[in-house]
LUMTOR-906655 format. One line per field, with one value per atom (N, C-alpha, C, O, CB): residue number from 1; residue in one letter; chain; atom name; x, y, z. Coordinates in steps of 0.05 Angstrom, whole numbers. Glycine has a CB too. Example, Ala and Ser with C-alpha at 12.3 -4.5 7.8 and 13.67 -1.06 7.14 Angstrom:
! LUMTOR-906655
k <- (1;1;1;1;1;2;2;2;2;2) $
r <- (A;A;A;A;A;S;S;S;S;S) $
c <- (A;A;A;A;A;A;A;A;A;A) $
a <- (N;CA;C;O;CB;N;CA;C;O;CB) $
c1 <- (264;246;264;285;226;257;273;258;268;282) $
c2 <- (-114;-90;-66;-66;-89;-45;-21;1;23;-12) $
c3 <- (156;156;156;169;181;142;143;157;161;114) $
! end
This chain:
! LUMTOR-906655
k <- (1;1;1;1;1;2;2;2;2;2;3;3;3;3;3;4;4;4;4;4;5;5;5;5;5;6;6;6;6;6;7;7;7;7;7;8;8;8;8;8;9;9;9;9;9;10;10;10;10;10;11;11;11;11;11;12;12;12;12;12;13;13;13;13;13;14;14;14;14;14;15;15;15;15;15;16;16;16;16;16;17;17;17;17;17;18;18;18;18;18;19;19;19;19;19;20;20;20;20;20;21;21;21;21;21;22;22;22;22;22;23;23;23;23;23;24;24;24;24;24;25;25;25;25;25;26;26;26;26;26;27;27;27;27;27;28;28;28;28;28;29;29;29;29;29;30;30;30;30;30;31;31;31;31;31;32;32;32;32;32;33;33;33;33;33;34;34;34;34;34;35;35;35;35;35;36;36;36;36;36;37;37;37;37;37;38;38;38;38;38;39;39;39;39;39;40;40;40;40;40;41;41;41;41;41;42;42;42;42;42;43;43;43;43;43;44;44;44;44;44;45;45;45;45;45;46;46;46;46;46;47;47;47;47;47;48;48;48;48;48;49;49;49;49;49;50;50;50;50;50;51;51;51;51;51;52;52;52;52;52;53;53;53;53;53;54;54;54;54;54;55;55;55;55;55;56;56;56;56;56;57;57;57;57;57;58;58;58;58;58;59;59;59;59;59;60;60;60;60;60;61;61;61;61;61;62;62;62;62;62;63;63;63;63;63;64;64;64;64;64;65;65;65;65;65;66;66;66;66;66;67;67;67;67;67;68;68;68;68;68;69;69;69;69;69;70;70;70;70;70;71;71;71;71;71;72;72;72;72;72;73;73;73;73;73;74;74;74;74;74;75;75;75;75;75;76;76;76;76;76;77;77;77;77;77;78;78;78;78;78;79;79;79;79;79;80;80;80;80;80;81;81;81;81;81;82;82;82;82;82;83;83;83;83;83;84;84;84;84;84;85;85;85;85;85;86;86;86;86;86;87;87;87;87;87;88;88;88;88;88;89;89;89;89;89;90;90;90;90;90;91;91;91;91;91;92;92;92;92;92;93;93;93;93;93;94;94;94;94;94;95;95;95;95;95;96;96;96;96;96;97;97;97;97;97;98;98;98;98;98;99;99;99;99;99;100;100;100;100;100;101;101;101;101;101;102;102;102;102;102;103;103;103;103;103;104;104;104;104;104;105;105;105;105;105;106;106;106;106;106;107;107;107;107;107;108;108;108;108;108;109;109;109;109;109;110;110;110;110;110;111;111;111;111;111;112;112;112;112;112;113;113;113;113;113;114;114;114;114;114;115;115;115;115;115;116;116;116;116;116;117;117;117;117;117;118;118;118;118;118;119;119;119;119;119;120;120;120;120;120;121;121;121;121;121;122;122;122;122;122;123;123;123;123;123;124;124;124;124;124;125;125;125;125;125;126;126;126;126;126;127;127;127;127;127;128;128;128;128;128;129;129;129;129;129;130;130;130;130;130;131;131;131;131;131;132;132;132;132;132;133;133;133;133;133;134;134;134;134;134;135;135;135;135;135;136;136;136;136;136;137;137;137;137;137;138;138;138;138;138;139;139;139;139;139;140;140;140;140;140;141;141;141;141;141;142;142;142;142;142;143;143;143;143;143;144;144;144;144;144;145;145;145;145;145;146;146;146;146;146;147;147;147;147;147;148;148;148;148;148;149;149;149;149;149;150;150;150;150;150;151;151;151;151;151;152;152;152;152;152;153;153;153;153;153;154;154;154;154;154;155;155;155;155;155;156;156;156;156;156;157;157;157;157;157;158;158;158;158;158;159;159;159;159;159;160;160;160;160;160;161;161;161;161;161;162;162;162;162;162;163;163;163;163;163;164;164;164;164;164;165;165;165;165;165;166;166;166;166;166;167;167;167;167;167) $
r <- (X;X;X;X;X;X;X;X;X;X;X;X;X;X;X;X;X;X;X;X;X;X;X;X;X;X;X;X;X;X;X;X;X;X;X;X;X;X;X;X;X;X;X;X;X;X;X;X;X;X;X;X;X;X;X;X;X;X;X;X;X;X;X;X;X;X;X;X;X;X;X;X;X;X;X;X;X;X;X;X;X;X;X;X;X;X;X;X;X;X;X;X;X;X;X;X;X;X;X;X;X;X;X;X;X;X;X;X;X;X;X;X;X;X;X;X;X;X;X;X;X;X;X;X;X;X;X;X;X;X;X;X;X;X;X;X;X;X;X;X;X;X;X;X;X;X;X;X;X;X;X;X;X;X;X;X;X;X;X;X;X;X;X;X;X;X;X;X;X;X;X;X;X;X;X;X;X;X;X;X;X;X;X;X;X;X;X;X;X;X;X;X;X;X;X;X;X;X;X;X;X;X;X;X;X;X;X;X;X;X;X;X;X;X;X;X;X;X;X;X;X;X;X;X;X;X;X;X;X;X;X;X;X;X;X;X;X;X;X;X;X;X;X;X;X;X;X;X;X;X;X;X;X;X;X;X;X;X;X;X;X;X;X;X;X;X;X;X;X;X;X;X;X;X;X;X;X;X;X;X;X;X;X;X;X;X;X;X;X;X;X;X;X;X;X;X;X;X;X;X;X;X;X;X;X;X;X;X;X;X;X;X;X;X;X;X;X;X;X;X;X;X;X;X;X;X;X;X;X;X;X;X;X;X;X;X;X;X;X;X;X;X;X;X;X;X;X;X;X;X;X;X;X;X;X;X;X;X;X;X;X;X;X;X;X;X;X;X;X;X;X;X;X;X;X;X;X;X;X;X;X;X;X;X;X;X;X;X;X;X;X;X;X;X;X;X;X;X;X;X;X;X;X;X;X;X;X;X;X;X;X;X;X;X;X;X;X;X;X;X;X;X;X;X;X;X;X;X;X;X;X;X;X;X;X;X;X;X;X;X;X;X;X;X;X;X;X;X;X;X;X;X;X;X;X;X;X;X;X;X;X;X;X;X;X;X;X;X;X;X;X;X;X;X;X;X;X;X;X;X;X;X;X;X;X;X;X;X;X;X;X;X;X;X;X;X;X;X;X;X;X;X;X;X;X;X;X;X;X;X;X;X;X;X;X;X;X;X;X;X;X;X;X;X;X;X;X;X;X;X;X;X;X;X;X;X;X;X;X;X;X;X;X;X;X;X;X;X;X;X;X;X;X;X;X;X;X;X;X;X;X;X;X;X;X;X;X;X;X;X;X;X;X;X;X;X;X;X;X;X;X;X;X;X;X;X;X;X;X;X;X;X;X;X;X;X;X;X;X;X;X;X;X;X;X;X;X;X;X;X;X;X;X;X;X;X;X;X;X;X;X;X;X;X;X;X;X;X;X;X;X;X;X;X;X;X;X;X;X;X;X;X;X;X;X;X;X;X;X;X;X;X;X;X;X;X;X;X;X;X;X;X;X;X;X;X;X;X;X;X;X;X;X;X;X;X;X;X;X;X;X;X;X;X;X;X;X;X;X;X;X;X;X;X;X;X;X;X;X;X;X;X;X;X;X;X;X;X;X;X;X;X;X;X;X;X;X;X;X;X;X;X;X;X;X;X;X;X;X;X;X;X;X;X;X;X;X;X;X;X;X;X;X;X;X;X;X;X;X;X;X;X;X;X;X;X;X;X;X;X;X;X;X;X;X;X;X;X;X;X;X;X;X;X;X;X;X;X;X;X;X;X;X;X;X;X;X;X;X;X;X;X;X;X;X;X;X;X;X;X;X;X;X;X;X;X;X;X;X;X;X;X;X;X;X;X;X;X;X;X;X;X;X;X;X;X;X;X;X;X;X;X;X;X;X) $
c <- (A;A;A;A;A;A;A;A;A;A;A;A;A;A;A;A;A;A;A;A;A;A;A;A;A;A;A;A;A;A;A;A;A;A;A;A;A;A;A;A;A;A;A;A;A;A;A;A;A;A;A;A;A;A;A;A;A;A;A;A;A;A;A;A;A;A;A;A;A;A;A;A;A;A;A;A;A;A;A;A;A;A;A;A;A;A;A;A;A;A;A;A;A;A;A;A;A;A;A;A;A;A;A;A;A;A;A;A;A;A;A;A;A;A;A;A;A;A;A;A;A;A;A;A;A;A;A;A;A;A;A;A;A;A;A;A;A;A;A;A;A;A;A;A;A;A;A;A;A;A;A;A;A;A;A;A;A;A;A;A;A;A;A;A;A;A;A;A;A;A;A;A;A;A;A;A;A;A;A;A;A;A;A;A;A;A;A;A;A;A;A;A;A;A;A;A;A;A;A;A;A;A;A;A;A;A;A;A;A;A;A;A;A;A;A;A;A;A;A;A;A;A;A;A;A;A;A;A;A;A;A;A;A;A;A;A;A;A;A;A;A;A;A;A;A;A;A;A;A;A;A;A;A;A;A;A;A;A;A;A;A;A;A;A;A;A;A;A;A;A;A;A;A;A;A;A;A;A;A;A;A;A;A;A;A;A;A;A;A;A;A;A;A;A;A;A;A;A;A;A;A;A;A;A;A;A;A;A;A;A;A;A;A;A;A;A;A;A;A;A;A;A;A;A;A;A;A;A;A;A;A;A;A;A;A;A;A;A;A;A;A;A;A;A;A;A;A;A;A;A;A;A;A;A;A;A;A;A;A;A;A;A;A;A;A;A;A;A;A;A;A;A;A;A;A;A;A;A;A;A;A;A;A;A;A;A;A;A;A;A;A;A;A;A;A;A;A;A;A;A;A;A;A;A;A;A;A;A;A;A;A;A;A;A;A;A;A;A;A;A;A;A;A;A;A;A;A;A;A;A;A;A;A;A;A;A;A;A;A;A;A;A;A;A;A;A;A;A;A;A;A;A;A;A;A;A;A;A;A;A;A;A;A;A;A;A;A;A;A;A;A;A;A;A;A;A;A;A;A;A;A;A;A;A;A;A;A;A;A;A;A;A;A;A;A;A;A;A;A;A;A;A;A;A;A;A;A;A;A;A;A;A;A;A;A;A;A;A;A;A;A;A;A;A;A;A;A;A;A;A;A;A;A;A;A;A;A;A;A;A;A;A;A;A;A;A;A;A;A;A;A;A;A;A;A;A;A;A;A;A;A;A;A;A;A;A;A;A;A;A;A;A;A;A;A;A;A;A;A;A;A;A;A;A;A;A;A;A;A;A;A;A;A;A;A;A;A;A;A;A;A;A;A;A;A;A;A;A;A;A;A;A;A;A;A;A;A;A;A;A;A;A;A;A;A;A;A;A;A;A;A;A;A;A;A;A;A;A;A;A;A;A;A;A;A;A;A;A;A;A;A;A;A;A;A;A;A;A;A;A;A;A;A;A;A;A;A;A;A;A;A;A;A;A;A;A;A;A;A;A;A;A;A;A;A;A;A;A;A;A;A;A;A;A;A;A;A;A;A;A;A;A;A;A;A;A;A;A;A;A;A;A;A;A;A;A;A;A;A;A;A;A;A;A;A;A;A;A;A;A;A;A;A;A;A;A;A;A;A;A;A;A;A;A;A;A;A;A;A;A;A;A;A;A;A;A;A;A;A;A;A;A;A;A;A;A;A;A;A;A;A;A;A;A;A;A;A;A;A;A;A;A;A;A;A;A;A;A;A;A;A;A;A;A;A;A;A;A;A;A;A;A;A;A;A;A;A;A;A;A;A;A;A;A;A;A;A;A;A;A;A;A;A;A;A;A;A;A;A;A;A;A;A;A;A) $
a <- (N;CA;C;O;CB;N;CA;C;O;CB;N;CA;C;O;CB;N;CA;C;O;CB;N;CA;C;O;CB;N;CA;C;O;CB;N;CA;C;O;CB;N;CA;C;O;CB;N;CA;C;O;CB;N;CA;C;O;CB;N;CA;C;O;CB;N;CA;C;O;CB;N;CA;C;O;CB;N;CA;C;O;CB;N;CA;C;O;CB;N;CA;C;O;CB;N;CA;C;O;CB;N;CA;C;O;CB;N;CA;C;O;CB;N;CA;C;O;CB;N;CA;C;O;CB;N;CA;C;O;CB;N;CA;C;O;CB;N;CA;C;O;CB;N;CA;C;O;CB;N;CA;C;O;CB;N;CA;C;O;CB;N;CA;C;O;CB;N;CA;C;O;CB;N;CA;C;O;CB;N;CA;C;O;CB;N;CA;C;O;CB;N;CA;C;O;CB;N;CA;C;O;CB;N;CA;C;O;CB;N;CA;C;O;CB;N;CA;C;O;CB;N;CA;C;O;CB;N;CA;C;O;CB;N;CA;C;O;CB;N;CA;C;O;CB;N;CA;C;O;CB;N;CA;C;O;CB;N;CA;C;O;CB;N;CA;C;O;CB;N;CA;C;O;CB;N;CA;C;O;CB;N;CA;C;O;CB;N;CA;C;O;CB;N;CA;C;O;CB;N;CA;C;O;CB;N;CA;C;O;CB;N;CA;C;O;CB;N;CA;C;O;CB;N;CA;C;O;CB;N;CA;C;O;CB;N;CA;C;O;CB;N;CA;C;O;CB;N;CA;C;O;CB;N;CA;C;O;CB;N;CA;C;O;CB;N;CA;C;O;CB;N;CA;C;O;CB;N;CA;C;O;CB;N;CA;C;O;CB;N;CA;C;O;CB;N;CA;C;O;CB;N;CA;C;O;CB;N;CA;C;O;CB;N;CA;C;O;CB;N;CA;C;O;CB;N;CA;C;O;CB;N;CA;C;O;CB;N;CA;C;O;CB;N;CA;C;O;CB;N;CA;C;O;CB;N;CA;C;O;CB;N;CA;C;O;CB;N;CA;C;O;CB;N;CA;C;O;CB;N;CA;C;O;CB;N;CA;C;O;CB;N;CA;C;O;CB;N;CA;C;O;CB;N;CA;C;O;CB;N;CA;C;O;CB;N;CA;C;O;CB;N;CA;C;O;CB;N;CA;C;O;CB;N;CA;C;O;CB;N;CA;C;O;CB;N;CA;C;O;CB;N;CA;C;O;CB;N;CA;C;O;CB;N;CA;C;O;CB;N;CA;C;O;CB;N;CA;C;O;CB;N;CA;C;O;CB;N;CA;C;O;CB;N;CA;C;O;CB;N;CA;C;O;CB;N;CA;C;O;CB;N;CA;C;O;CB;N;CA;C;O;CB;N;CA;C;O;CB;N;CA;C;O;CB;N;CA;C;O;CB;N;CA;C;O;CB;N;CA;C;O;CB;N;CA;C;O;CB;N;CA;C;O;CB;N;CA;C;O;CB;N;CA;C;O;CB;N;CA;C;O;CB;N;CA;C;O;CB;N;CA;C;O;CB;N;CA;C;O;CB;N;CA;C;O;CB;N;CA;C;O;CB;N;CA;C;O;CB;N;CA;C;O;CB;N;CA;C;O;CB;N;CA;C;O;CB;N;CA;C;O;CB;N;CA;C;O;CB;N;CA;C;O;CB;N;CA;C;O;CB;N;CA;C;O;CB;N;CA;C;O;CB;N;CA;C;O;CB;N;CA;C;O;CB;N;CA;C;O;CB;N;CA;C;O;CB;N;CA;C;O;CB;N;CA;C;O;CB;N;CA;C;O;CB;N;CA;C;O;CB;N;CA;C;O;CB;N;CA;C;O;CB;N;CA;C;O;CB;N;CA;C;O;CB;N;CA;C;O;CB;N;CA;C;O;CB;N;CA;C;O;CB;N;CA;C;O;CB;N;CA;C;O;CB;N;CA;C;O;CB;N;CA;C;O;CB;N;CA;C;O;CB;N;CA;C;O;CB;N;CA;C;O;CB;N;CA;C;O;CB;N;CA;C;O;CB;N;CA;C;O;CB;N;CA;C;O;CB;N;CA;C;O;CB;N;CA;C;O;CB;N;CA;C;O;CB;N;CA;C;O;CB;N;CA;C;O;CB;N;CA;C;O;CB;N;CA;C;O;CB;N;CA;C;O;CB;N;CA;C;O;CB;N;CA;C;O;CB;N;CA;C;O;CB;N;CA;C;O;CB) $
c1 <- (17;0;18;34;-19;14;26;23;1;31;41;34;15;-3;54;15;-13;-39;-58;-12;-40;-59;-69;-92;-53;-47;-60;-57;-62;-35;-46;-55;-81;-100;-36;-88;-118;-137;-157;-128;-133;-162;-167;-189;-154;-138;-149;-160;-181;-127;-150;-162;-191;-204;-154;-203;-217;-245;-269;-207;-229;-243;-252;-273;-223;-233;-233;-254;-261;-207;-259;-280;-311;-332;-276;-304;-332;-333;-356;-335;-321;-331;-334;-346;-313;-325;-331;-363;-378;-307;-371;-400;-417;-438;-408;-405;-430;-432;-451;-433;-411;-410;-426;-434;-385;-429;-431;-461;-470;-412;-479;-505;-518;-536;-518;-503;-522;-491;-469;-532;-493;-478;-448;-424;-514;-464;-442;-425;-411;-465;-433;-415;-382;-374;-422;-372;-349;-334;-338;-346;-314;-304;-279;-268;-313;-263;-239;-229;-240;-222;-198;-198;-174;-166;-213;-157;-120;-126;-147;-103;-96;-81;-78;-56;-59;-91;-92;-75;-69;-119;-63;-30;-35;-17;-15;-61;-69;-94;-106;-60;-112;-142;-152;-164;-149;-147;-157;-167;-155;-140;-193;-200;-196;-209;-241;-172;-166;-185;-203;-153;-183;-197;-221;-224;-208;-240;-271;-282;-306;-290;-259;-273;-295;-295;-257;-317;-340;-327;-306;-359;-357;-349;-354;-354;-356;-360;-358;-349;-347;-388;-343;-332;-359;-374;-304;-360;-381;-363;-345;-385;-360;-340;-363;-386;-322;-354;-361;-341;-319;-369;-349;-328;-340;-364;-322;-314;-321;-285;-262;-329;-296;-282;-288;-312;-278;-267;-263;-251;-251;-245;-241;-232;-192;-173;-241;-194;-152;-145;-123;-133;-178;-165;-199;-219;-138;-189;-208;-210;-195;-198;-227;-220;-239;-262;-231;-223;-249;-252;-232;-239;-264;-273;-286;-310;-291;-273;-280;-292;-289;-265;-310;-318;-318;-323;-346;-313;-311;-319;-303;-292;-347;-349;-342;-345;-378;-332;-336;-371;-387;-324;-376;-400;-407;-411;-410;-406;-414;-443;-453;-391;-452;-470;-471;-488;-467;-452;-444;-456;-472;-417;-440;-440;-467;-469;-415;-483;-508;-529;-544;-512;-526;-544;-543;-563;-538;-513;-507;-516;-522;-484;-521;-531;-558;-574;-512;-564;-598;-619;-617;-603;-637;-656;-679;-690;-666;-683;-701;-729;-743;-712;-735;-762;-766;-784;-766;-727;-734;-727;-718;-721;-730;-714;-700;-704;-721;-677;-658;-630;-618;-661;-618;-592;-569;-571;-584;-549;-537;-516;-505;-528;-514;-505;-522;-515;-520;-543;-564;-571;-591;-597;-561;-558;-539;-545;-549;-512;-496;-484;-463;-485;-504;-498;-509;-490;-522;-525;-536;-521;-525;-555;-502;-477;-458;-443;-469;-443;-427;-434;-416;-416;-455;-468;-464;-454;-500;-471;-467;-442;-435;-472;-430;-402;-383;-363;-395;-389;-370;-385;-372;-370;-417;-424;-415;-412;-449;-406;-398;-366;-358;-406;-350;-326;-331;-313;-316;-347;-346;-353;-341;-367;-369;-380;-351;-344;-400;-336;-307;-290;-267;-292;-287;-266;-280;-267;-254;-315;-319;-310;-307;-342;-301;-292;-264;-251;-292;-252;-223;-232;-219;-202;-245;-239;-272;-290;-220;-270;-309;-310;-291;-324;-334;-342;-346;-349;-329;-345;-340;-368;-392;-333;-357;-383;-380;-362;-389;-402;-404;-420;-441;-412;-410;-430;-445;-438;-414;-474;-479;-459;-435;-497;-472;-451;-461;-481;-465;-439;-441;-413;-393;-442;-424;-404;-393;-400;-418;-368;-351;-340;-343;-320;-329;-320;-300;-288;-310;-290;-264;-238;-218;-264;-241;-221;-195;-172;-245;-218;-217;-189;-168;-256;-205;-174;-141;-121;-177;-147;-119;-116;-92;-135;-126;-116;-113;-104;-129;-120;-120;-90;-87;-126;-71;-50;-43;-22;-38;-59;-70;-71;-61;-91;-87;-90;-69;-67;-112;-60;-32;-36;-33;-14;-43;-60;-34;-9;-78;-46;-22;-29;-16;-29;-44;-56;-74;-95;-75;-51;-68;-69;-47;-54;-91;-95;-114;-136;-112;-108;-134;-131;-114;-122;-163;-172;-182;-201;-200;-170;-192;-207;-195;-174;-237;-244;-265;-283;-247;-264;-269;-299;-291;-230;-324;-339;-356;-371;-361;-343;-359;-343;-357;-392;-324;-299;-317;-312;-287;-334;-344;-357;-365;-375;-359;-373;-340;-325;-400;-332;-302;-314;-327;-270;-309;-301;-275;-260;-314;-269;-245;-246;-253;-225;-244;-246;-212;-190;-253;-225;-198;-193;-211;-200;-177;-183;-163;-144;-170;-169;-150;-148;-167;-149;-132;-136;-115;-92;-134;-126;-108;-118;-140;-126;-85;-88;-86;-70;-77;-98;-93;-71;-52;-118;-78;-58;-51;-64;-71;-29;-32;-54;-77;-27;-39;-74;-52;-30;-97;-61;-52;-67;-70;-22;-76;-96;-91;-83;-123;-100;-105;-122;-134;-89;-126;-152;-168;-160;-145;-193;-204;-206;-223;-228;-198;-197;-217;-236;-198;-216;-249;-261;-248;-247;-295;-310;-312;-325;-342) $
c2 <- (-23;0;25;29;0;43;63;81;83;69;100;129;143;150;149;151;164;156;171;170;124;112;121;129;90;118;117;152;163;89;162;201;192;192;240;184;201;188;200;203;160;141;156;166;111;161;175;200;205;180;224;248;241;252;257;220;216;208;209;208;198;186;212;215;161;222;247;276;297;252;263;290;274;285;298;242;231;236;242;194;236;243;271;278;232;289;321;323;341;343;302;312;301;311;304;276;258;253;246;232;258;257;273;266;261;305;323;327;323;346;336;336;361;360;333;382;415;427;417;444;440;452;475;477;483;482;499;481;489;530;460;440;447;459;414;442;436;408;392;447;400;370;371;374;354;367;372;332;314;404;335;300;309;329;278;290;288;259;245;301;256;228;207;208;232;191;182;161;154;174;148;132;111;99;128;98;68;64;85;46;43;39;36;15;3;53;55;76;86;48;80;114;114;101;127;135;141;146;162;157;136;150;128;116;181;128;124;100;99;155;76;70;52;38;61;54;32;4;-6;37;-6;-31;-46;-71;-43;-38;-52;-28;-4;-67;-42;-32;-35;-55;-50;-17;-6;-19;-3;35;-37;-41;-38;-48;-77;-29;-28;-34;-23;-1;-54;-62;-49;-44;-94;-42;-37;-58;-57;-1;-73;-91;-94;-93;-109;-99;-102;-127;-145;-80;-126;-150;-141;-156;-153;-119;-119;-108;-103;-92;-105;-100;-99;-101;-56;-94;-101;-77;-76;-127;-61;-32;-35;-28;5;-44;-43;-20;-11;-54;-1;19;12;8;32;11;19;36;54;23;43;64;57;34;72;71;72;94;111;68;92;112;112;92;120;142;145;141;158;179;124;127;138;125;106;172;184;199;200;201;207;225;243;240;240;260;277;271;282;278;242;236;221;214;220;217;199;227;230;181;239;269;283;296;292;282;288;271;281;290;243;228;217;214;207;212;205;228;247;187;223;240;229;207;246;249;252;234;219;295;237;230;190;174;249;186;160;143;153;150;115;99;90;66;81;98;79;86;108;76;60;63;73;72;37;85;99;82;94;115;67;39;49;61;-2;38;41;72;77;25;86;112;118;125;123;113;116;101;106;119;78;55;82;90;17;90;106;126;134;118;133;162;154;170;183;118;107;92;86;93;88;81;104;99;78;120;148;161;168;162;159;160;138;145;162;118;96;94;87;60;102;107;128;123;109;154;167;163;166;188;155;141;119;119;123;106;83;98;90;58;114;129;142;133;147;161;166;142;153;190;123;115;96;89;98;94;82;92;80;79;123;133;120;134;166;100;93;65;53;106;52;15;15;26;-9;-8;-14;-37;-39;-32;-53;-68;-65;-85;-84;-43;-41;-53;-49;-6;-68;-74;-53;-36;-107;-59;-47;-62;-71;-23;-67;-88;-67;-45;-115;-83;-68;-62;-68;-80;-48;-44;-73;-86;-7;-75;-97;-89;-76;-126;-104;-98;-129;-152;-80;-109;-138;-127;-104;-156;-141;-127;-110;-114;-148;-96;-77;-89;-80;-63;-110;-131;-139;-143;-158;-137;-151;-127;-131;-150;-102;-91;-88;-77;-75;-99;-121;-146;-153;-148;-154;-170;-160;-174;-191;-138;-126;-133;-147;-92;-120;-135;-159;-158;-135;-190;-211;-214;-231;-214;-190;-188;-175;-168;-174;-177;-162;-139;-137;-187;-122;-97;-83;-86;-66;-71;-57;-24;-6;-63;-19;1;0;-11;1;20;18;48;60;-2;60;95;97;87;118;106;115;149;164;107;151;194;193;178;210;211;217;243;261;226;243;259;268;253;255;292;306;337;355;317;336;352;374;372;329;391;409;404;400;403;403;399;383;383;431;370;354;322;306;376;315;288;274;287;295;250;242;216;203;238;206;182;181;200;178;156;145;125;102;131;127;116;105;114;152;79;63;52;41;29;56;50;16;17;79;-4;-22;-31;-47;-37;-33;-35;-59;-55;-7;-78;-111;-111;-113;-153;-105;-112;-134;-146;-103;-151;-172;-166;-181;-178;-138;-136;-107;-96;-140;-94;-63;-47;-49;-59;-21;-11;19;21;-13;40;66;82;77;65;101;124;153;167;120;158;190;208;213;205;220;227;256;278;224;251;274;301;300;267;318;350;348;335;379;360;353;384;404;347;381;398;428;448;381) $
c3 <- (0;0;0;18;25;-23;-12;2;13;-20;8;25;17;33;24;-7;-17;-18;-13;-38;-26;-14;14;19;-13;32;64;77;98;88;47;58;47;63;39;23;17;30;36;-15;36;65;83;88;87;98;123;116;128;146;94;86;89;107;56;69;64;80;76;53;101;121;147;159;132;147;158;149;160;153;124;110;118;124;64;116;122;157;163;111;174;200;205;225;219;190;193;183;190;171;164;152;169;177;121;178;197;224;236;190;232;264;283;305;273;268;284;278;256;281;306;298;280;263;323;288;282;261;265;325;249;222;252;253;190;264;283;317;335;296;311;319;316;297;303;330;332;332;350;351;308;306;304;282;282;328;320;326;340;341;305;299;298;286;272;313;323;320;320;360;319;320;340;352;317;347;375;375;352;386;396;402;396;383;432;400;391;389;395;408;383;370;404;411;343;420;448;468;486;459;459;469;504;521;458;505;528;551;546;525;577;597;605;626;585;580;588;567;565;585;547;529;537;557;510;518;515;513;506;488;524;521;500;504;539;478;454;433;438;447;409;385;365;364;376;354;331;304;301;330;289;265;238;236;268;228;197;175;174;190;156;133;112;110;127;91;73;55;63;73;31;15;-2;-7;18;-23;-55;-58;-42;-70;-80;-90;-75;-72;-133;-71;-70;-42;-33;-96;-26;15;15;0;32;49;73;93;112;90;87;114;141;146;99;154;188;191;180;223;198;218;248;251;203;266;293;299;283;306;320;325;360;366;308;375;400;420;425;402;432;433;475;490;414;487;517;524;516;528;536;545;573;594;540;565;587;583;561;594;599;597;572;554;618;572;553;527;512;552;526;501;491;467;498;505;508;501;482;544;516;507;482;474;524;464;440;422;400;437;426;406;415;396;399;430;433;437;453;458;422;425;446;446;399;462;492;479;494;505;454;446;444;446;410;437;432;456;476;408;454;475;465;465;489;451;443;451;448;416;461;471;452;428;481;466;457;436;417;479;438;415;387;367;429;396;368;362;348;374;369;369;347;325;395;359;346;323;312;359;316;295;272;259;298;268;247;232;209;256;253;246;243;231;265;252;235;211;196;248;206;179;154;133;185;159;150;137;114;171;163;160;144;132;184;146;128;98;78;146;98;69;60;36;64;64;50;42;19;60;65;59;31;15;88;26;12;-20;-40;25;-23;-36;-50;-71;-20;-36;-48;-45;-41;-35;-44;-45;-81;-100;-12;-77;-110;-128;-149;-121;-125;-151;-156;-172;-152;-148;-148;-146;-163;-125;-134;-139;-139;-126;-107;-166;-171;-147;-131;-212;-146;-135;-103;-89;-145;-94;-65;-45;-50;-60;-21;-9;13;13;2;33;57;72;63;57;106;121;138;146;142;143;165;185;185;178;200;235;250;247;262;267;280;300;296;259;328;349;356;355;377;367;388;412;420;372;419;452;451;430;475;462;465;464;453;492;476;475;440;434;481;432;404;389;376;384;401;394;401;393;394;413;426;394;394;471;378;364;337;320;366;333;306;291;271;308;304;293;282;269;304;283;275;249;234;284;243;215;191;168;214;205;192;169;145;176;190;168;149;152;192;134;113;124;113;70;138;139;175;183;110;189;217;224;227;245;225;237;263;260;210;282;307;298;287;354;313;308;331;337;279;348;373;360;349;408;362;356;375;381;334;385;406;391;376;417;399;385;417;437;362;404;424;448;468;429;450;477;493;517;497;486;512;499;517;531;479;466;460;445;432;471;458;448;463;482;420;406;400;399;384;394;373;349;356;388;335;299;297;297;269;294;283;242;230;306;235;208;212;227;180;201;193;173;172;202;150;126;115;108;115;114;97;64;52;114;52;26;17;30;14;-6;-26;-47;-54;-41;-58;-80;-72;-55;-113;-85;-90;-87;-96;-113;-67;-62;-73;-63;-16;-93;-93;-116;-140;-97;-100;-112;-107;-88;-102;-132;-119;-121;-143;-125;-101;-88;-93;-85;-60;-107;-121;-109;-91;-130;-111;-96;-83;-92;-113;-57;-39;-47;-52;9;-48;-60;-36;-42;-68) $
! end
């Protein structure tokens, strides 16, 4: 895989969590580099994963969210009952469709799975897979809601693109 490959994913991935993460247009999303696929402090106890695959790699997305208050009030709405899991399955849906969406303009056939979780644990084995491609984002909205987004990316063949000017 090359470098430019894994500048324009994460770019890329990075423009899909600026459009979908945040609820209201004057949100605040700010996204740094985080040390490992392990949101500091407060992580949940499960992982949010979304795939997206072709015929030449495999991209997990993690999603991890702090489950505090904070962050439960930013994503659930008072009107529904739904846990903050199934809350937040909808805005990583979102988010990895629009990722998948740019990355079709560069490899046909692309799938995408539902969301589906596993335990926290599990990221302890990612290395397993012997990714060609490993990124964490702490991404922090409104100084008070914290997730972390893990990318892991296993190639089959050559992965290198380049990546259409963002609009």
């Amino acid at each position: 895989m090359s470098e430019q490959a894994k500048q324009n994913i994460e770019q890329a991935f990075h423009r899909a969590l600026r459009a979908s993460v945040i609820r209201a247009p004057e949100d605040v999303c700010a996204i740094a580099p985080a040390t490992g696929p392990e949101l500091g402090g407060q992580p949940g106890e499960t992982l949010l994963v979304i795939t997206i695959s072709t015929f030449v790699f495999r991209l997990l997305t993690l999603f991890q969210l702090a489950a505090n208050p904070a962050t439960r009030a930013y994503y659930v709405s008072e009107a529904t009952r739904q846990s903050l899991d199934e809350a937040f399955r909808e805005v990583a849906n979102l988010c990895c469709g629009a990722l998948n969406r740019e990355l079709s303009q560069h490899f046909p056939h692309l799938a995408m799975s539902i969301p589906y979780s596993l335990s926290r644990q599990c990221v302890a084995f990612l290395g397993e897979l012997q990714p060609h491609y490993l990124s964490s984002s702490a991404i922090t909205i409104n100084d008070t809601v914290q997730l972390q987004a893990t990318l892991c990316m296993c190639c089959s063949a050559p992965v290198d693109f380049v990546a259409s000017a963002p609009d």
